[in-house]
N, C-alpha and C positions, 0 to 999 in steps of 0.2 A: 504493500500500500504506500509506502513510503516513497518509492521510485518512482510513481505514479505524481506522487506530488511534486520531485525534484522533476519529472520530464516537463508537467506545469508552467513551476517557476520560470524552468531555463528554456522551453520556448517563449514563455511572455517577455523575459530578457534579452533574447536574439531578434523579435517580432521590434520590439522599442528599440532596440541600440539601432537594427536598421532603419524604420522611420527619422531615430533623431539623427542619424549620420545624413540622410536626404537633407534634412533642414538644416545640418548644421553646414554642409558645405555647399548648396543653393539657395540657401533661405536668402542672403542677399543679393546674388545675383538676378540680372535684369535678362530676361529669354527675348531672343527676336520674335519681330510679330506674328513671322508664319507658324514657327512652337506655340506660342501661345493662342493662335487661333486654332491651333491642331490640337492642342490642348482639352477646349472646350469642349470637344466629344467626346472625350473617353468618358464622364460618368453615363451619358444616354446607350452607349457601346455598352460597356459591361452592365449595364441596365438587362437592358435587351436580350443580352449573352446569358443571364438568371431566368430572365423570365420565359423567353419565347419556345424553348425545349419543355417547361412544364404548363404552357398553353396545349401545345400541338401535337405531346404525344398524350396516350391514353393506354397506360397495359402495357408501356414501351413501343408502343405502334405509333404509327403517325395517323393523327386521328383527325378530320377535319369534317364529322359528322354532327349531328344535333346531340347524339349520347353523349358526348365530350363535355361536362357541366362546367371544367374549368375554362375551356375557351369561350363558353355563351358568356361567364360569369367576366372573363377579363373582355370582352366586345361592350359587356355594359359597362364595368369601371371602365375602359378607356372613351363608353359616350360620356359617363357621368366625367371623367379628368377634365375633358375637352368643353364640356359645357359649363361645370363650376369654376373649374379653377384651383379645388379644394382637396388636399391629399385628405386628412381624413373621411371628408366623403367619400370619394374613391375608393378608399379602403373600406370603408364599412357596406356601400351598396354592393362591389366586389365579390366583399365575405359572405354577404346575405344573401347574394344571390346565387354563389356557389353553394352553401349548405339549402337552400330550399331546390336548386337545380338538381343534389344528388339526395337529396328525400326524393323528389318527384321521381326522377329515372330508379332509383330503388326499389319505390313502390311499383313501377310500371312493370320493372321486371320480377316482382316476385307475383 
């Protein structure tokens, strides 16, 4: 049990020393414009890269049918992102509408 807590500590130690080494030797450097406008897509990229593999597959298949409850579920959070504005909404009509999308299919199929 013990090892288990030193493997812990000393990845959370290598995870920070690398973060602060980033900031301690670019934190005042100035990036040309094109890095930094190159920049600006990486968090919607790896966004995308989490999310779009647990929209589209289903059972490990690639699912692009009505039984698929988390694609209908992320088609409504992304109307509701697009027309609020509002991450928590998002997330909550999302959530809602994935747990009542896999009741419904649940019920359908039993």
């Amino acid at each position: 049990m013990n090892n288990y807590w030193l493997i812990i500590i000393g990845m959370g130690l290598v995870t920070y020393g690398i973060r602060l080494s980033a900031i301690a030797l670019l934190g005042q450097r100035e990036f040309p414009l094109i890095i930094q406008r190159a920049l600006r897509f990486v968090p919607p990229a790896v966004l995308s890269a989490i999310v779009f593999p647990e929209l589209f597959q289903h059972s490990g298949q690639f699912d692009l049918s009505l039984s698929n409850a988390r694609l209908l579920a992320g088609v409504l959070a992304s109307i509701v992102a697009w027309r609020s504005k509002n991450v928590l909404a998002t997330i909550a009509a999302g959530m809602i509408a994935l747990w009542i999308l896999q009741a419904l299919l649940a019920a359908a199929g039993s």
